[in-house]
N, C-alpha and C positions, 0 to 999 in steps of 0.2 A: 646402497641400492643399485643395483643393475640397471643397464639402458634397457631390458624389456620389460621391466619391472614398474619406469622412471612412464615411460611410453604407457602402461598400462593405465594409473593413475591418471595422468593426463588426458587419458583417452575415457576413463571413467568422468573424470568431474568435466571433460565438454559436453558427453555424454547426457549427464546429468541437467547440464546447466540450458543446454539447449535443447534438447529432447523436447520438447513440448513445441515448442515453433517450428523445429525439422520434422513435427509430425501432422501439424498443419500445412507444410506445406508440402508435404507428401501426400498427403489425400488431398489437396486441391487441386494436385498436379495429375492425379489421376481422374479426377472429375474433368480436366481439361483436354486431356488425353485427344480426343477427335472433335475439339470445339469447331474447326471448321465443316468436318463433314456430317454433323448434326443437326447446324444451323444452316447447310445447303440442304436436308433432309428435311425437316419444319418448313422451308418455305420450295420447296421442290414444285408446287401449283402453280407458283406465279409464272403462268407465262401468258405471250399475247392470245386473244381472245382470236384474231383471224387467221388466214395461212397462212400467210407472211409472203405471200405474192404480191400484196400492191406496195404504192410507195408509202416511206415514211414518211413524219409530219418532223419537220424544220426541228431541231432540236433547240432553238431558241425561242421558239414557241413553246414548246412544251417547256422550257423553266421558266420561260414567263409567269402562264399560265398557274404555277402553283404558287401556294399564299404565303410563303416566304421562301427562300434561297432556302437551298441546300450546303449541309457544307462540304461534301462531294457528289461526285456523279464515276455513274459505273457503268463502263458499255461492253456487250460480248456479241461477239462476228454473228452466232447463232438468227435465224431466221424470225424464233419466238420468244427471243431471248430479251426480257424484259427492260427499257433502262432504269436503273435502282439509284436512287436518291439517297443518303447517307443524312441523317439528321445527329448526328453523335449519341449521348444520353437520352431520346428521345425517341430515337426509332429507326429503321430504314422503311422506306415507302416502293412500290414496282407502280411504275407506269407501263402501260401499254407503247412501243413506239412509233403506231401506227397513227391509233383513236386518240391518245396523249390522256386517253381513262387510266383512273386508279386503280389498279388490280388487285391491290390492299397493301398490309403492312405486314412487316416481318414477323414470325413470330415472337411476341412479346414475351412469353415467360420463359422460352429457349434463352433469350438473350440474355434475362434479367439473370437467371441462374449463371450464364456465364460468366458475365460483369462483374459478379457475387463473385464467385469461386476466384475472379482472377483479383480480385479487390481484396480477399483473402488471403490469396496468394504473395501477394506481391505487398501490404499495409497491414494485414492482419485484421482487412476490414472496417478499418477508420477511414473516413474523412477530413475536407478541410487541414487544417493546419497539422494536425494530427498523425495524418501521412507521414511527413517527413522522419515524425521520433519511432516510427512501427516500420518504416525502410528503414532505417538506418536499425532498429531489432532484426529484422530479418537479413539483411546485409550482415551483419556480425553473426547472425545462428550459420547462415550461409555459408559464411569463410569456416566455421567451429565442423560445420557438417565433410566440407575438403576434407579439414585435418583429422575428421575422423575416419573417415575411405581412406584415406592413408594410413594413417599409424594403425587402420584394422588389418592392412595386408603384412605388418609387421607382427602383430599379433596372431595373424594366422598363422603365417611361417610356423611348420613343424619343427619343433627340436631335432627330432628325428627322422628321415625319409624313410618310411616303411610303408607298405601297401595298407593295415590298419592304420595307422595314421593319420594317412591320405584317404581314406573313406571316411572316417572319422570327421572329418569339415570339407570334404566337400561332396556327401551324398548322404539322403535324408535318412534318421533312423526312424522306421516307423516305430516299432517299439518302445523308444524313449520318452520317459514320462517326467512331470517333474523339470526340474536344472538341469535335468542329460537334454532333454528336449530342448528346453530355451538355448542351450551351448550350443546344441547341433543346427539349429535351425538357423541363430544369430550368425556359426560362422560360413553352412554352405550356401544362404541368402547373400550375403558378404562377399563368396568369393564369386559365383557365378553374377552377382551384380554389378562385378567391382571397374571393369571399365569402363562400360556403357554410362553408369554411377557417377564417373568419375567424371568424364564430359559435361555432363550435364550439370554437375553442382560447379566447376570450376567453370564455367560456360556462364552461369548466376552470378560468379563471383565478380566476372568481367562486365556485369552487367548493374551491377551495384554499387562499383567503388568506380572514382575517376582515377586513381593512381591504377587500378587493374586496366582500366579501358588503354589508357597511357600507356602503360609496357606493351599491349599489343601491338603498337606503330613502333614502340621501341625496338622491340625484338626485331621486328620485320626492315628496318632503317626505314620509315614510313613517316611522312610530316602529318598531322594531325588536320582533318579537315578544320578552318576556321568556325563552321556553324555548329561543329558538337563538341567546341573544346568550353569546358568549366561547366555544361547543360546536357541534357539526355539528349538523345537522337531526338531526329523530327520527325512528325508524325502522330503528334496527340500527345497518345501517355507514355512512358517510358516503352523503348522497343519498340513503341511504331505501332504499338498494338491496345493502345488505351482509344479513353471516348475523343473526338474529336475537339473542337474548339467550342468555346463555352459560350453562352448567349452574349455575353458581353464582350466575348471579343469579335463577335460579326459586325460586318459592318451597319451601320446604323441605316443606308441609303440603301436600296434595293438593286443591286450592281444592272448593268446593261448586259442585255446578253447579245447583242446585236452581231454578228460578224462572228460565232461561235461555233456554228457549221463549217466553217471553210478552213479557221483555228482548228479540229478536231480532223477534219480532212484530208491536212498539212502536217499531223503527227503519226494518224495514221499510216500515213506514204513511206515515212521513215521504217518502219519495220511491217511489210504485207503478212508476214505470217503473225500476228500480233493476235489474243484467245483473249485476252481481257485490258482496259484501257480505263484511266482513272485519272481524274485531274480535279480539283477544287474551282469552281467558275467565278468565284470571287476575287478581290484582289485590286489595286491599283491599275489604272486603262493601260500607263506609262509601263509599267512591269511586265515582262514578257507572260504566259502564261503553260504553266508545268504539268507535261505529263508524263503518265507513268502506265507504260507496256509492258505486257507480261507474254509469253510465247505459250505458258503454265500455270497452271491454280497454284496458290500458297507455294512455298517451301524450295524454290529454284533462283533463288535470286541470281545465278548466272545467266537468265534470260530473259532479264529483266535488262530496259531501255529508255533512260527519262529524255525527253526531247521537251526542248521551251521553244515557244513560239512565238514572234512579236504580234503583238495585238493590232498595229495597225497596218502593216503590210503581209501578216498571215506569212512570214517569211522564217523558217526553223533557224533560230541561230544556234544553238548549242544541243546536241546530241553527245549523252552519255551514256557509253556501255558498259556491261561489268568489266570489264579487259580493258576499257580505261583508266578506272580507278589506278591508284597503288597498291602496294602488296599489303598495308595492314588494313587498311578500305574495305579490301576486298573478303581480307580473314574477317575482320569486327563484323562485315556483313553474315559471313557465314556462322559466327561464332550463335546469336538469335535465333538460328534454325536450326542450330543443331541442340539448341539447349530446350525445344522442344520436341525433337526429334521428324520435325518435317522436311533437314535436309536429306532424310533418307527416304522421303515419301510416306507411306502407309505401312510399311515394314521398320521405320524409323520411329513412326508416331508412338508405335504397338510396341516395341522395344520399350521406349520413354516412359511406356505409360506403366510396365512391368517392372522397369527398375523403380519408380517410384512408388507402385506396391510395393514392393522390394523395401523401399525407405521406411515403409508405414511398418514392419515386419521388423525392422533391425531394430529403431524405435523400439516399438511394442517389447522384443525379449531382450533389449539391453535393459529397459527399465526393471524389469522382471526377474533377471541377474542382477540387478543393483541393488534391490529390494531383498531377494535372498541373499545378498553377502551381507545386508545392514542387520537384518533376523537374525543369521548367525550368526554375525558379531557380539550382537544384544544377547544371545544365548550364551555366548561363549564368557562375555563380561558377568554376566548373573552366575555364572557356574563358578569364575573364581570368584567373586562376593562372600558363595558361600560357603565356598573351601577357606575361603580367609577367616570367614567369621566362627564355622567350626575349630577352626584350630587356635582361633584367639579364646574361643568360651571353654 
């Protein structure tokens, strides 16, 4: 057997064996494609009711005021720019920041389809305990999915470098119907997919396995932050990007918001060009209290600035920026955003969202090739059956 022959096999039975998960989550991931700027689009109304010339109302007042703690808060510089209340699985809420009125709730089915698609994505749609053994399946389709972006640009490679050839997998034949079709489509989806592709599934894979997360500070001679080593990042659900903390890990007592404004005032100062600002108002009194600036929406985490602030003298003790971190900090940060294509912005997202049509597309006609070589296998084994049986009767 040949190494392209050896490769081929291999490349058929991952093929095979994972195909059905890498094609879940290939349309999930296309469902996800602009989950931020959809769920900024559904709730695009909420803003304050007045002009936003008078003053505000105390921001400690207004979390008062509501009938349980949140378990974030959300503030943008904007004049009408609502403060948005974060309830995890339950909802996000806009306040007025003037009136401290409710200006409603997020939209509810935008989100719930998201949560879907990404609970999809990421579990295959399980819950509870059940999670773990549906990561740990899509973690393994995940790394199966790598090895097949790879050993496909080995497969592509022409025998021969000829201009037919070379048209041959990498430009569509309209004409081709049938196995010419599925071949032609499989390998020019394949090759015009295949970096962008590549990022993004090995970009998964570092996000699945702790021995992948581990070689990233490896590589880079990077010590391992203490809070994400044996655990996912922080931040909810894995990535930073699941529901937030669950009823039962809130605190039981209704925290004090007293001296919140001046805490919030004191973070701010840290970075005056600051466009969004986000901190959880819960927490131990003694614990400094953490936030997180953004200069940009989603997908730039190099302008992002977390500053803690002591609660009882409103005094910044510690400021982090990204050109603090370490070099593999800094890479594992980036590795998240580019595996869904936000650290390219909106031409990164659209990319993301096309190579994983793209996934849904290699799926679909490898199966298709798989199935016609198993048909003509079966034809070819019935044909000698009954060449055999002729010549023995």
């Amino acid at each position: 057997m040949t190494f392209r022959k050896a490769i081929f096999w291999l490349h058929l039975c991952a093929g095979c064996i994972a195909g059905v998960i890498v094609l879940v989550m290939s349309v999930t991931g296309v469902a996800l494609t602009y989950e931020r700027q959809m769920i900024a689009w559904f709730d695009a109304g909420q803003r304050a009711s007045t002009t936003g010339s008078g003053p505000r109302q105390a921001l400690a007042d207004l979390l008062a005021a509501q009938p349980k703690p949140p378990d974030s808060v959300t503030l943008r510089p904007g004049p009408l720019e609502p403060v948005v209340l974060a309830y995890g699985r339950e909802g996000t809420v806009y306040v007025d920041p003037y009136t401290g009125a409710r200006l409603g709730e997020g939209h509810s089915g935008a989100r719930k389809f998201f949560q879907s698609m990404t609970a999809w994505h990421r579990w295959l749609g399980q819950e509870g305990p059940g999670r773990q053994t549906a990561r740990a399946i899509t973690g393994a389709c995940n790394l199966a999915f790598l090895f097949l972006v790879v050993s496909g640009l080995v497969l592509w490679w022409p025998r021969r470098w000829t201009p037919a050839s070379l048209r041959a997998v990498t430009l569509f034949q309209g004409k081709a119907t049938g196995k010419a079709r599925d071949f032609n489509w499989h390998n020019v989806i394949g090759f015009w997919s295949l970096v962008p592709l590549f990022f993004v599934v090995a970009t998964g894979v570092v996000m699945s396995y702790p021995w992948a997360n581990e070689l990233v500070y490896k590589l880079t001679g990077s010590e391992m932050p203490a809070q994400r080593a044996g655990g996912p990042p922080r931040g909810g659900g894995p990535e930073g990007r699941g529901p937030g903390r669950s009823e039962e890990g809130r605190s039981r007592r209704a925290p004090s918001h007293d001296g919140i404004d001046t805490l919030v005032a004191a973070a701010k100062a840290v970075d005056p060009q600051w466009q969004i600002l986000t901190f959880r108002p819960g927490g131990p009194r003694r614990a400094p209290m953490t936030f997180t600036l953004d200069r940009a929406e989603r997908g730039r985490p190099d302008l992002r600035t977390t500053v803690s602030v002591a609660r009882d003298s409103a005094s910044v003790v510690k400021v982090e920026r990204f050109s603090d971190q370490n070099a593999g900090r800094r890479l594992r940060t980036w590795i998240r955003w580019v595996h869904t294509g936000e650290a390219g912005g909106v031409l990164g997202q659209t990319l993301a969202g096309l190579v994983s049509l793209g996934g849904v597309f290699l799926v679909y006609t490898g199966i298709a090739l798989s199935l016609r070589r198993l048909a003509a296998w079966r034809r070819r084994r019935q044909q000698r059956f009954l060449e055999t049986s002729k010549a023995l009767g």
